[in-house]
TORRODREN-751805 format. One record per atom (N, C-alpha, C): z, y, x; atom name; residue number from 1. Coordinates in steps of 0.05 Angstrom, whole numbers, plus 5000, padded with zeros to 4 digits. Layout:
<recs>
REC | Z | Y | X | CA | NUM
...
</recs>
This chain:
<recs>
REC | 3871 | 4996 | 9067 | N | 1
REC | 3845 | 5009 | 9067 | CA | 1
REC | 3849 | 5039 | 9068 | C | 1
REC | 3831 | 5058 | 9084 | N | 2
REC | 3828 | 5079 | 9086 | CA | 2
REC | 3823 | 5099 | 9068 | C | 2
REC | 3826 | 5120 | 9060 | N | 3
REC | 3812 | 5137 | 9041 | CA | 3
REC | 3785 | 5144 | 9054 | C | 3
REC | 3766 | 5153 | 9046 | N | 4
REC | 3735 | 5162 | 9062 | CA | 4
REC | 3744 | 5201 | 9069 | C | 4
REC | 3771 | 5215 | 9066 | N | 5
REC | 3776 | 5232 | 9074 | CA | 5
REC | 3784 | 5228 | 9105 | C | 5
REC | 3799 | 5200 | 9108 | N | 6
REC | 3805 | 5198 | 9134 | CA | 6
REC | 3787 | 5185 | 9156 | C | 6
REC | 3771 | 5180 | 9147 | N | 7
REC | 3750 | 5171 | 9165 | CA | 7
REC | 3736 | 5188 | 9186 | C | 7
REC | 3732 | 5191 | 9210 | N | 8
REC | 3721 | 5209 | 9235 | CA | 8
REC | 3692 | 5210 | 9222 | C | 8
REC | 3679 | 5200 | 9205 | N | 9
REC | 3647 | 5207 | 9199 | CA | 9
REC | 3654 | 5225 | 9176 | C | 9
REC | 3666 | 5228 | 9155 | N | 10
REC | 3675 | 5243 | 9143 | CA | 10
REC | 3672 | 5279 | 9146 | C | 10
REC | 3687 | 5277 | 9161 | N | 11
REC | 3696 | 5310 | 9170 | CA | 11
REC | 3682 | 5317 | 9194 | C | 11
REC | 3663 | 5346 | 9196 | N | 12
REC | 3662 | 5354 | 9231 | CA | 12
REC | 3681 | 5355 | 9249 | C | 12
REC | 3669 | 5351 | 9274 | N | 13
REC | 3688 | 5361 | 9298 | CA | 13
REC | 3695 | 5393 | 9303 | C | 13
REC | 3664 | 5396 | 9290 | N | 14
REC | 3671 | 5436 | 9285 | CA | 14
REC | 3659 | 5446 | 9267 | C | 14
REC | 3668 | 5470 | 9265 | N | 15
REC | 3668 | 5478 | 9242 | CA | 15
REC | 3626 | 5491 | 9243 | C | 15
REC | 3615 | 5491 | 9269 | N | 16
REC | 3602 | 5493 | 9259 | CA | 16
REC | 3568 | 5476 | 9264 | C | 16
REC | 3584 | 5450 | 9250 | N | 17
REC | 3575 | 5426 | 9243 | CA | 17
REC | 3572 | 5429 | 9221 | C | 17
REC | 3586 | 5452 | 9198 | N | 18
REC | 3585 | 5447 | 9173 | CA | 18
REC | 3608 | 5443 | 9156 | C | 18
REC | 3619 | 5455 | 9134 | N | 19
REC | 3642 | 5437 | 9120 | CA | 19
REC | 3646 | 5422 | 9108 | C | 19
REC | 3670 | 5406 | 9106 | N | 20
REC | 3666 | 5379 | 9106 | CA | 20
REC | 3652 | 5383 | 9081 | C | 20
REC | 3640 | 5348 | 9082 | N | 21
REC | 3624 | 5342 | 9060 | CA | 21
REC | 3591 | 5357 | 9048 | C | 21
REC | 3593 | 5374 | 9072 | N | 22
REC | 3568 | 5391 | 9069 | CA | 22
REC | 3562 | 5395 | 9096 | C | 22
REC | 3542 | 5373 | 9108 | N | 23
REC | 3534 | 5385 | 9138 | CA | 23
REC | 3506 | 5401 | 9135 | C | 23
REC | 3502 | 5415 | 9158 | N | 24
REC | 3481 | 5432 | 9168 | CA | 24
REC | 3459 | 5411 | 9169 | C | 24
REC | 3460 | 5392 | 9183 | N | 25
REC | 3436 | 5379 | 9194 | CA | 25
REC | 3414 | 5364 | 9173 | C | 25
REC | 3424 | 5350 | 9150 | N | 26
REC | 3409 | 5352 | 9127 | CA | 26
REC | 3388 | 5379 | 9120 | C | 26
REC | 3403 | 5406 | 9115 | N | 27
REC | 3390 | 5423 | 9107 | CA | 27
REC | 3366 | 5422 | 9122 | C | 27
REC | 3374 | 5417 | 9156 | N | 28
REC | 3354 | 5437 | 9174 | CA | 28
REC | 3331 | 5413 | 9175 | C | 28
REC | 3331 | 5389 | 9179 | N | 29
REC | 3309 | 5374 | 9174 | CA | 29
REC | 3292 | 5379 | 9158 | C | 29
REC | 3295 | 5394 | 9136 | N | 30
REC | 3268 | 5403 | 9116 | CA | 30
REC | 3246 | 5430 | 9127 | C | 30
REC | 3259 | 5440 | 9148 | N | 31
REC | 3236 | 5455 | 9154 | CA | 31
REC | 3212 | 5440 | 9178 | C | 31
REC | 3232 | 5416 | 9202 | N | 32
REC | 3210 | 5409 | 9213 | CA | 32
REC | 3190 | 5392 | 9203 | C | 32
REC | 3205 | 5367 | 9178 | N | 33
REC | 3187 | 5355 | 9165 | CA | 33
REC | 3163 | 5368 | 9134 | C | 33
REC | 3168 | 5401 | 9129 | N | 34
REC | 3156 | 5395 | 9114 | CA | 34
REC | 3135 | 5422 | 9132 | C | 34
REC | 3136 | 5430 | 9157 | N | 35
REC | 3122 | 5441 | 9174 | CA | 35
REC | 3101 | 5414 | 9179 | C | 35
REC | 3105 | 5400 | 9190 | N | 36
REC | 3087 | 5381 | 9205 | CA | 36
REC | 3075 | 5357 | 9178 | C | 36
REC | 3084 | 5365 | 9150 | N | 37
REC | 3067 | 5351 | 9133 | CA | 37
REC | 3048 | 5372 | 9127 | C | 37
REC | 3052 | 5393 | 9120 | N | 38
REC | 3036 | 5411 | 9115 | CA | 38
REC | 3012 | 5420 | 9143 | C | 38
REC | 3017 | 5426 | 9158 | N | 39
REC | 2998 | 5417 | 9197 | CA | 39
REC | 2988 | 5391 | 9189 | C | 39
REC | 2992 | 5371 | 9175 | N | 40
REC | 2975 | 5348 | 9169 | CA | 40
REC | 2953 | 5358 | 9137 | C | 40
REC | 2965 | 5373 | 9122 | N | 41
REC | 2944 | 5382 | 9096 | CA | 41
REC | 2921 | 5395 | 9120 | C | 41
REC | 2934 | 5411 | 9140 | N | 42
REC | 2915 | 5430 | 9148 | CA | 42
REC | 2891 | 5422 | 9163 | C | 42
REC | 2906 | 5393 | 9180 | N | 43
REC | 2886 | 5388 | 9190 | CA | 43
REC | 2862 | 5371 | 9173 | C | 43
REC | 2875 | 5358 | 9153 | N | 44
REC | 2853 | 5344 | 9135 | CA | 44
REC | 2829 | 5372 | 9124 | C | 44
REC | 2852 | 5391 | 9121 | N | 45
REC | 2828 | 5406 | 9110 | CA | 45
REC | 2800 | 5420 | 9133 | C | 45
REC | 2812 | 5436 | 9158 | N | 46
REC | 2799 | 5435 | 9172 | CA | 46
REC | 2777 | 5414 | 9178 | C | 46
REC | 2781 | 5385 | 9186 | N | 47
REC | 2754 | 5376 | 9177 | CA | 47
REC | 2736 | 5369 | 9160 | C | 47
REC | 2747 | 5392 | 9137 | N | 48
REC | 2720 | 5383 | 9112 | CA | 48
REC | 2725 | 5417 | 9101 | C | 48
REC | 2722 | 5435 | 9127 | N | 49
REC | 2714 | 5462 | 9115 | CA | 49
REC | 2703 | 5472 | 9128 | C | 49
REC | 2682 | 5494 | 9121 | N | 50
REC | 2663 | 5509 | 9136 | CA | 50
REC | 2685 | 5536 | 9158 | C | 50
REC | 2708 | 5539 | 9141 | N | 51
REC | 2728 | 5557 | 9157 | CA | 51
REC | 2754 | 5537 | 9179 | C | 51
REC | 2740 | 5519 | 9183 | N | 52
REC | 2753 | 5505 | 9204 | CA | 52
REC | 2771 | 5507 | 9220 | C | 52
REC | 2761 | 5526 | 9244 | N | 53
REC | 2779 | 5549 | 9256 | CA | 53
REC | 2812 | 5553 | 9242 | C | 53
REC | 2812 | 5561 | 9227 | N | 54
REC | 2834 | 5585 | 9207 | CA | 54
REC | 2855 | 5555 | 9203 | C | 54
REC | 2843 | 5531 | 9193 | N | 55
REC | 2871 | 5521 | 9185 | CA | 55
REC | 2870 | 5496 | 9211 | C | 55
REC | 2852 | 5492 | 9233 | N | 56
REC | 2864 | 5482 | 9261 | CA | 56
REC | 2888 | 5502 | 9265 | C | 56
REC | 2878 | 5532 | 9272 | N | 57
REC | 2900 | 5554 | 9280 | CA | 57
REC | 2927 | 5546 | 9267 | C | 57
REC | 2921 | 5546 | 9246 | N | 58
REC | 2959 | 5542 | 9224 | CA | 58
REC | 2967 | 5535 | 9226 | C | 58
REC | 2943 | 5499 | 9230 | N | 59
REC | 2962 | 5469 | 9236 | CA | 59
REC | 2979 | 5474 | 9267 | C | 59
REC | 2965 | 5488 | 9284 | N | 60
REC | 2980 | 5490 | 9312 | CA | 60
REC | 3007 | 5504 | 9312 | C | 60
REC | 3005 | 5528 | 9305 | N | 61
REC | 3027 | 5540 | 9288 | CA | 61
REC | 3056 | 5523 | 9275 | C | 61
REC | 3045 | 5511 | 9254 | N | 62
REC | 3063 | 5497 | 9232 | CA | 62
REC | 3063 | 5474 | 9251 | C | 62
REC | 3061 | 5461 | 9279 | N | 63
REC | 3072 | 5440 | 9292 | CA | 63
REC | 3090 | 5448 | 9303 | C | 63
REC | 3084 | 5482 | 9314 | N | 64
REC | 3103 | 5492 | 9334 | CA | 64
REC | 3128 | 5505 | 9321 | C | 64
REC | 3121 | 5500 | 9292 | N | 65
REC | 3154 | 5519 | 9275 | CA | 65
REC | 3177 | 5496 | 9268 | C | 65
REC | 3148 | 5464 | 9271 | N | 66
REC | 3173 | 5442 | 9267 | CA | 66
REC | 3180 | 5439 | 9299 | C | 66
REC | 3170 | 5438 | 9309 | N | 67
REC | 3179 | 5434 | 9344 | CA | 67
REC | 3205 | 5445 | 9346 | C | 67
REC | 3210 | 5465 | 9331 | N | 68
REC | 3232 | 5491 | 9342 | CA | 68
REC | 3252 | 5487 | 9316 | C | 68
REC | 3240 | 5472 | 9292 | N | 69
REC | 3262 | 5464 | 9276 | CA | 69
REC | 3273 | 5445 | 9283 | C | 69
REC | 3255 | 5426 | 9292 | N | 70
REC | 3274 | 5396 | 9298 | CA | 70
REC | 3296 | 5401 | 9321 | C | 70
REC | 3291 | 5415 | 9347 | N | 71
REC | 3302 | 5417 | 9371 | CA | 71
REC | 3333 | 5430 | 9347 | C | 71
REC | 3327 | 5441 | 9329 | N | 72
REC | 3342 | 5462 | 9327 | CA | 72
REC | 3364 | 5439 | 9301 | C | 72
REC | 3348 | 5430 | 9284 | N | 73
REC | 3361 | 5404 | 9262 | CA | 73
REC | 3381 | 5376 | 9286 | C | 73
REC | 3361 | 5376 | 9309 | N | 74
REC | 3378 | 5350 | 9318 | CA | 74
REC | 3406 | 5361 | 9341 | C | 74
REC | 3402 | 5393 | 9351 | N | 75
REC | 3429 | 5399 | 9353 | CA | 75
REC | 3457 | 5391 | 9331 | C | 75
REC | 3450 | 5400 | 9306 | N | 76
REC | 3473 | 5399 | 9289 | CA | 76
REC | 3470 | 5365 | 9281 | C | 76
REC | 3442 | 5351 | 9290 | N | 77
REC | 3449 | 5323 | 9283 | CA | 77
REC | 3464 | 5314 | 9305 | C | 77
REC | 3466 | 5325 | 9331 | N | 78
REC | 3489 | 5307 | 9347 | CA | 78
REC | 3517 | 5315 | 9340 | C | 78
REC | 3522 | 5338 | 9330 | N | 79
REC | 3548 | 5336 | 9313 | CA | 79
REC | 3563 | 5313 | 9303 | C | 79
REC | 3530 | 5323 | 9282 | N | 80
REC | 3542 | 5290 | 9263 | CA | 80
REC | 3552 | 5268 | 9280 | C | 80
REC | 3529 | 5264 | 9296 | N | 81
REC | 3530 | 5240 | 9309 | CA | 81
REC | 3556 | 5233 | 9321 | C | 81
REC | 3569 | 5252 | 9334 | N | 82
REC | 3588 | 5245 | 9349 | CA | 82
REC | 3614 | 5243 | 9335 | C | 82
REC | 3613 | 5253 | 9305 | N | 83
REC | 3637 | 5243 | 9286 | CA | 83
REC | 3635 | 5206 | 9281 | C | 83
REC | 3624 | 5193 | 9285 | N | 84
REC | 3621 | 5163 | 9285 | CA | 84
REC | 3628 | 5145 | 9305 | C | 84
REC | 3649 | 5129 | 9295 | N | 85
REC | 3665 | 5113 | 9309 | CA | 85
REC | 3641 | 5095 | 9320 | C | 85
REC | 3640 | 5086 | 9352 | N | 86
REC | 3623 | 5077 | 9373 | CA | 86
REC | 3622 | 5045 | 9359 | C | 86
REC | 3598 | 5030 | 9364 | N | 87
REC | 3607 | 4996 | 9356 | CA | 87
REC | 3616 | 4988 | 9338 | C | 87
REC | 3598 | 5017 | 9318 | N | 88
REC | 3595 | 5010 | 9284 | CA | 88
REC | 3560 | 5014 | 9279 | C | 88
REC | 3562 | 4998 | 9255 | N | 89
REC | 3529 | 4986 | 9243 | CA | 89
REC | 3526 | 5019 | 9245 | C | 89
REC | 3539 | 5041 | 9232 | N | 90
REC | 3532 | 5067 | 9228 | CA | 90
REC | 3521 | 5087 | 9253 | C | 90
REC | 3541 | 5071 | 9282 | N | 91
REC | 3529 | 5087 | 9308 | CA | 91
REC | 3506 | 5077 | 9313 | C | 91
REC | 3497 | 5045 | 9308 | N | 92
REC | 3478 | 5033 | 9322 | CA | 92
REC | 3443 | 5049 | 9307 | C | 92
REC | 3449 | 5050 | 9277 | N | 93
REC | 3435 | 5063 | 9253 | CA | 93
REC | 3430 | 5093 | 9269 | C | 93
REC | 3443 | 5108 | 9271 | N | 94
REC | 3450 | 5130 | 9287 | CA | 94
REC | 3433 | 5135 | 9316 | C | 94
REC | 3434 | 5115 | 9335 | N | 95
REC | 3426 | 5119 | 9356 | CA | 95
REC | 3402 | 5110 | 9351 | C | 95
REC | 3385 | 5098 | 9339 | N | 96
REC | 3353 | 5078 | 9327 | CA | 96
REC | 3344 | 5110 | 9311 | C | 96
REC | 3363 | 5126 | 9294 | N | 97
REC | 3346 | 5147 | 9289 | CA | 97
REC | 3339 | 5167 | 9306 | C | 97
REC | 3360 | 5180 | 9326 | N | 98
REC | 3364 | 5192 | 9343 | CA | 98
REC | 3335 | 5179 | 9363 | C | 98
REC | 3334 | 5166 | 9367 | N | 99
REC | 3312 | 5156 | 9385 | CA | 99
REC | 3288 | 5164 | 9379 | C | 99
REC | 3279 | 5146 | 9349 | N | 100
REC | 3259 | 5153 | 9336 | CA | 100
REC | 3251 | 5182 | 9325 | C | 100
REC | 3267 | 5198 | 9334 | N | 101
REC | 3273 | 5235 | 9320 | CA | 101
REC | 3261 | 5248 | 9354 | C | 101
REC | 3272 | 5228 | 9374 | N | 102
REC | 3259 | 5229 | 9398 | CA | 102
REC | 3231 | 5230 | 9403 | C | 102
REC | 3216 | 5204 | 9395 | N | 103
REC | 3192 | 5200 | 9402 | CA | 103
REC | 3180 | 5221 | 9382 | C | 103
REC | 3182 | 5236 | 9360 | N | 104
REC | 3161 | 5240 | 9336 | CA | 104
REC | 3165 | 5275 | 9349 | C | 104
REC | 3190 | 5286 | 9362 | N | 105
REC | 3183 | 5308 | 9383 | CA | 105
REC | 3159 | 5306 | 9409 | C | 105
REC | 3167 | 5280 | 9418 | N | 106
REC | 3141 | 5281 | 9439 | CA | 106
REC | 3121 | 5276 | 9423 | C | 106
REC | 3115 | 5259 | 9410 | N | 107
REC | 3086 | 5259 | 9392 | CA | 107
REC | 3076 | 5287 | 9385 | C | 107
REC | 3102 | 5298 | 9373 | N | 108
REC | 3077 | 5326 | 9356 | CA | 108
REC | 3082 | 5349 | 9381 | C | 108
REC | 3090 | 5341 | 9413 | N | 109
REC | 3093 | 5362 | 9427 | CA | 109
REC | 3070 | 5359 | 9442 | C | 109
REC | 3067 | 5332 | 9443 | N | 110
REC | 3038 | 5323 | 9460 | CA | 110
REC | 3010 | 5339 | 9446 | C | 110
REC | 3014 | 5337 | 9411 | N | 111
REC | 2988 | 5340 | 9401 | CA | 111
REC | 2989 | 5377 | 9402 | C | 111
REC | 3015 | 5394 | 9405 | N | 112
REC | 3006 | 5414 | 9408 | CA | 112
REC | 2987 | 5424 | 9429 | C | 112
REC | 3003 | 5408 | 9456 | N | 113
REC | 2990 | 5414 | 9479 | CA | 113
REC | 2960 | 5403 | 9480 | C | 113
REC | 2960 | 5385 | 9468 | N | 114
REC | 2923 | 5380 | 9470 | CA | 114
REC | 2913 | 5397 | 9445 | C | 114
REC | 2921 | 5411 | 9431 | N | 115
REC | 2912 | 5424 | 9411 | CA | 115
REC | 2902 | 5451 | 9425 | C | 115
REC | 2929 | 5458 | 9437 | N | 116
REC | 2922 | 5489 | 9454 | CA | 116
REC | 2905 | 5483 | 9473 | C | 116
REC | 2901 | 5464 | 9493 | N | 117
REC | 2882 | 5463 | 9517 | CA | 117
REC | 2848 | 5461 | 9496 | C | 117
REC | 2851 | 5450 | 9473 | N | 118
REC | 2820 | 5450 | 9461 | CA | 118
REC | 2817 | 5470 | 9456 | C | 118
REC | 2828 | 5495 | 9449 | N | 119
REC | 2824 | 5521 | 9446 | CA | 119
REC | 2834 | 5522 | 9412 | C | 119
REC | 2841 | 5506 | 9407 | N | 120
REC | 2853 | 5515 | 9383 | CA | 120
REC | 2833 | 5518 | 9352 | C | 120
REC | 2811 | 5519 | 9357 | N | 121
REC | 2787 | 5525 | 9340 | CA | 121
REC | 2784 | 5501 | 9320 | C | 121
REC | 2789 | 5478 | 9332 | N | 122
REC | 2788 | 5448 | 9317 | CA | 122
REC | 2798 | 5424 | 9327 | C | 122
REC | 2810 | 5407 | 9308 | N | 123
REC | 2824 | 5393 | 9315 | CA | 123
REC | 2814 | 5363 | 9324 | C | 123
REC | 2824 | 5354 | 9343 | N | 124
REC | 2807 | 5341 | 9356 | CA | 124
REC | 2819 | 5310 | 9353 | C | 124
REC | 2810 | 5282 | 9357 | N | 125
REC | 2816 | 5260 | 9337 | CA | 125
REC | 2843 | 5253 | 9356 | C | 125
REC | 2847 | 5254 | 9380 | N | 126
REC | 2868 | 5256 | 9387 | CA | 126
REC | 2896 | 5265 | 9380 | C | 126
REC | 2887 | 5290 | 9372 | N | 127
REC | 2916 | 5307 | 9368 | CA | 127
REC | 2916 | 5303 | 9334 | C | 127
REC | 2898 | 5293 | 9322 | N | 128
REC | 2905 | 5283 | 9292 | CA | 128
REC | 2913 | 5256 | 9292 | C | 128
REC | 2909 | 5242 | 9308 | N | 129
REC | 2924 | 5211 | 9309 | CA | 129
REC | 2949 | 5213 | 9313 | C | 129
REC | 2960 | 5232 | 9338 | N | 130
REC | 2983 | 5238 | 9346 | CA | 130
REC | 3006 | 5253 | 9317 | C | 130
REC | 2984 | 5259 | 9306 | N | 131
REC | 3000 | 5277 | 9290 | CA | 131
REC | 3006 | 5260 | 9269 | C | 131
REC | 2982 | 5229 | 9253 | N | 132
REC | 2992 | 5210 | 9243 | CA | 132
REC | 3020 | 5200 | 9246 | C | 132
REC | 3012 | 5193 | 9272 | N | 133
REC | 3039 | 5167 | 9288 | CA | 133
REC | 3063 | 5185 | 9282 | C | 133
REC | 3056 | 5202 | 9291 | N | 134
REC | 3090 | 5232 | 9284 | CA | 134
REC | 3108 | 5228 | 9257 | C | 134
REC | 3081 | 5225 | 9240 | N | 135
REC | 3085 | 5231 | 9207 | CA | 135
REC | 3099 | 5203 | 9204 | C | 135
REC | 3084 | 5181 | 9209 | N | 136
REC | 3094 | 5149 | 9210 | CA | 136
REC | 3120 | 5144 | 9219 | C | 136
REC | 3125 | 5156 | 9245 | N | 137
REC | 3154 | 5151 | 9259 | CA | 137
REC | 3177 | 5170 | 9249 | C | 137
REC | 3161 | 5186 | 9240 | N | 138
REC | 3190 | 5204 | 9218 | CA | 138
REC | 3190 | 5197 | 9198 | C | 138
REC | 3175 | 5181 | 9185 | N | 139
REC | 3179 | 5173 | 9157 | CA | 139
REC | 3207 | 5149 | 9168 | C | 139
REC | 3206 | 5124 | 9191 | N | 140
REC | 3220 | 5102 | 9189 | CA | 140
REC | 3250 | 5123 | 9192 | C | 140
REC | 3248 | 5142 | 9207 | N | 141
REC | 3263 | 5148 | 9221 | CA | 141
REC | 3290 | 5174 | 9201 | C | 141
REC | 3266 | 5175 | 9176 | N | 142
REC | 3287 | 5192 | 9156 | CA | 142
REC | 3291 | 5173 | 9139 | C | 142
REC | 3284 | 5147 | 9140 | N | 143
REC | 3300 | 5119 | 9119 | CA | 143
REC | 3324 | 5114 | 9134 | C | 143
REC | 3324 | 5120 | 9161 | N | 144
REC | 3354 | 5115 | 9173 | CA | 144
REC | 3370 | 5129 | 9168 | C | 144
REC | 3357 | 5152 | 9165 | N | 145
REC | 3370 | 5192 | 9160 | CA | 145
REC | 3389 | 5180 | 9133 | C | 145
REC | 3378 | 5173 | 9116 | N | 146
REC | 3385 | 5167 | 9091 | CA | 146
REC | 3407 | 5143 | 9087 | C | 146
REC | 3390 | 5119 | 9103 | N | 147
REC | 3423 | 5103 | 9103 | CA | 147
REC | 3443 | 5114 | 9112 | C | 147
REC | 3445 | 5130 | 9137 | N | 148
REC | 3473 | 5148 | 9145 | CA | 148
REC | 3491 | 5156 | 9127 | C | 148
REC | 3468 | 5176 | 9109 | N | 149
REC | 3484 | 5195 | 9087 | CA | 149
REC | 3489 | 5169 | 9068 | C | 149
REC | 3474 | 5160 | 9056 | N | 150
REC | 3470 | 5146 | 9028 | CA | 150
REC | 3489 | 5117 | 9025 | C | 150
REC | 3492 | 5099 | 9046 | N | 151
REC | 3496 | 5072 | 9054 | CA | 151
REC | 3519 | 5082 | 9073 | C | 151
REC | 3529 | 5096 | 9090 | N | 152
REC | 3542 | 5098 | 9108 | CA | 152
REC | 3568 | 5114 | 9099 | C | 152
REC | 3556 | 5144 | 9085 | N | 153
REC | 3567 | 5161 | 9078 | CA | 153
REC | 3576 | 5178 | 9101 | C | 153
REC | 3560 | 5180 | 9128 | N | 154
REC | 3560 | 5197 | 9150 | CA | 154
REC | 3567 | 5227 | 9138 | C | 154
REC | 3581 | 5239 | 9135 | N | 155
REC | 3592 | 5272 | 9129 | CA | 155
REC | 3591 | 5270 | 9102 | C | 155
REC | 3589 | 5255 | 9083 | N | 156
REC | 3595 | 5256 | 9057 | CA | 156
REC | 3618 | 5257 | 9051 | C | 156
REC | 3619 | 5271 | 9032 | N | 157
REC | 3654 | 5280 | 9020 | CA | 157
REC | 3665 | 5250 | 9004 | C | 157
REC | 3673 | 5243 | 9002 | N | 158
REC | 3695 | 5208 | 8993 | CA | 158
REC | 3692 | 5213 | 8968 | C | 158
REC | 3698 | 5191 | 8957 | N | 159
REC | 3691 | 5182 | 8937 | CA | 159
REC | 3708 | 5202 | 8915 | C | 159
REC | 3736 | 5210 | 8919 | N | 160
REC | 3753 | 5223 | 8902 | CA | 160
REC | 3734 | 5248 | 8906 | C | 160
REC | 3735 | 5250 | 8928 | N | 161
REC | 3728 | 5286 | 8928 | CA | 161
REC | 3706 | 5293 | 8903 | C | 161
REC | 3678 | 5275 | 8902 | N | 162
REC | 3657 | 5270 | 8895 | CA | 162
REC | 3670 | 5269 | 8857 | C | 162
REC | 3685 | 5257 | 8851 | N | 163
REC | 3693 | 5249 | 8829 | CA | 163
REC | 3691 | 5277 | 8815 | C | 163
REC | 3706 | 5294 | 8830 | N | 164
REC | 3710 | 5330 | 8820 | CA | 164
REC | 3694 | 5337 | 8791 | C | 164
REC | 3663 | 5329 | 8807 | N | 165
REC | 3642 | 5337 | 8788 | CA | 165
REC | 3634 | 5320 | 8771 | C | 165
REC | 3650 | 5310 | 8764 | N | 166
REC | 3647 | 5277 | 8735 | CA | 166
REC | 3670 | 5296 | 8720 | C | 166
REC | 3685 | 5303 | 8722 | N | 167
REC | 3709 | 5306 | 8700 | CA | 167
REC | 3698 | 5326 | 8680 | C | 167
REC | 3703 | 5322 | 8654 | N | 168
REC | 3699 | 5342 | 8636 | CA | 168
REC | 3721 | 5376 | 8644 | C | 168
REC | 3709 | 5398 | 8634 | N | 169
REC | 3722 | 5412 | 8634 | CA | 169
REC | 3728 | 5420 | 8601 | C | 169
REC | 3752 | 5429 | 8601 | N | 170
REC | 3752 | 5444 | 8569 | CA | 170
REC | 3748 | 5474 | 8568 | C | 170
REC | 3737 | 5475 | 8546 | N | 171
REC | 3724 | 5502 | 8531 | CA | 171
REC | 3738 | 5521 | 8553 | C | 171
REC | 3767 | 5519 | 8547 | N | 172
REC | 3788 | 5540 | 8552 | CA | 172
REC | 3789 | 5547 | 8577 | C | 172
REC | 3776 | 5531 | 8595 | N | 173
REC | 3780 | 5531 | 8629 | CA | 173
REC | 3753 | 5535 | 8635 | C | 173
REC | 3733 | 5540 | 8626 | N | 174
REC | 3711 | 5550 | 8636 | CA | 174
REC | 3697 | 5570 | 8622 | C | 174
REC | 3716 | 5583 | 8596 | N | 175
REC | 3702 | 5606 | 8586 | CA | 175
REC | 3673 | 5597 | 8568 | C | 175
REC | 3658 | 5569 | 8571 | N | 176
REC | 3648 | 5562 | 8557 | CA | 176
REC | 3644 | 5537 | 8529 | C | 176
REC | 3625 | 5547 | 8521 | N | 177
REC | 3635 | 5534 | 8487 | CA | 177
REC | 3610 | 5505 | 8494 | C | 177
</recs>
């Protein structure tokens, strides 16, 4: 049996994929998903405010900052991706997220563009359904995110490495009492 140091999902191909055991692409997923949850507060609120206008504008905005995070999170996710041996449960998991990370770009790229052709002033039931289905297909699609890391251990540091931070330290080696 292998150690999980020697494993090709383990370690990047470059360095700037991230170091091992710490990839980039985790981090960067939190700005497009919590852009386009928040573009969903906005639009709920827009239709039940007299300043309407102001948070349609934001929600268009906060679609277009995840648009430019995701393009920007699923670069460093093909990293990952391509540290995974082909005609494993982990590539197949891999390519079903990759897909679905696919469609929830065209979803919330579609609702910008019908957002901007309405003029932007209010949000229209279209580009809030779109923006549903988005929220829906990134939800299935970050339970995969998760089996990678969690179930798979895609760029996770191995089990020894991990151990590091279980060991007691004494007084004497950390200066504290």
């Amino acid at each position: 049996m292998t150690t999980g140091s020697t494993l090709p999902a383990k370690s990047p191909r470059t360095a700037l994929a991230g170091p091992y055991g710490h990839p980039f692409h985790p981090i960067l997923v939190t700005v497009p998903i919590g852009a386009w949850v928040a573009s969903f507060v906005f639009d709920l609120i827009s239709k039940n405010n007299d300043r309407s206008e102001v948070f349609a504008e934001g929600a268009f905005w906060l679609i277009i900052i995840g648009l430019v995070g995701a393009v920007l999170a699923a670069i460093f996710g093909l990293l990952d991706f391509l540290t995974i041996p082909s005609k494993t449960p982990a590539a197949t998991t891999a390519l079903t997220h990759m897909a679905l990370n696919t469609l929830v770009l065209v979803l919330f790229g579609i609702s910008a563009l019908i957002r901007d052709s309405d003029g932007r002033d209010e949000v229209s039931n279209a580009a809030l359904g779109l923006s549903i289905a988005g929220l829906l297909v990134l939800g299935v699609s970050g339970f995969l995110g998760g089996k990678l890391s969690y179930s798979y251990g895609v760029r996770v540091a191995d089990e020894r490495t991990q151990a590091a931070g279980y060991h007691r330290q004494s007084a004497g080696r950390t200066g504290v009492r």
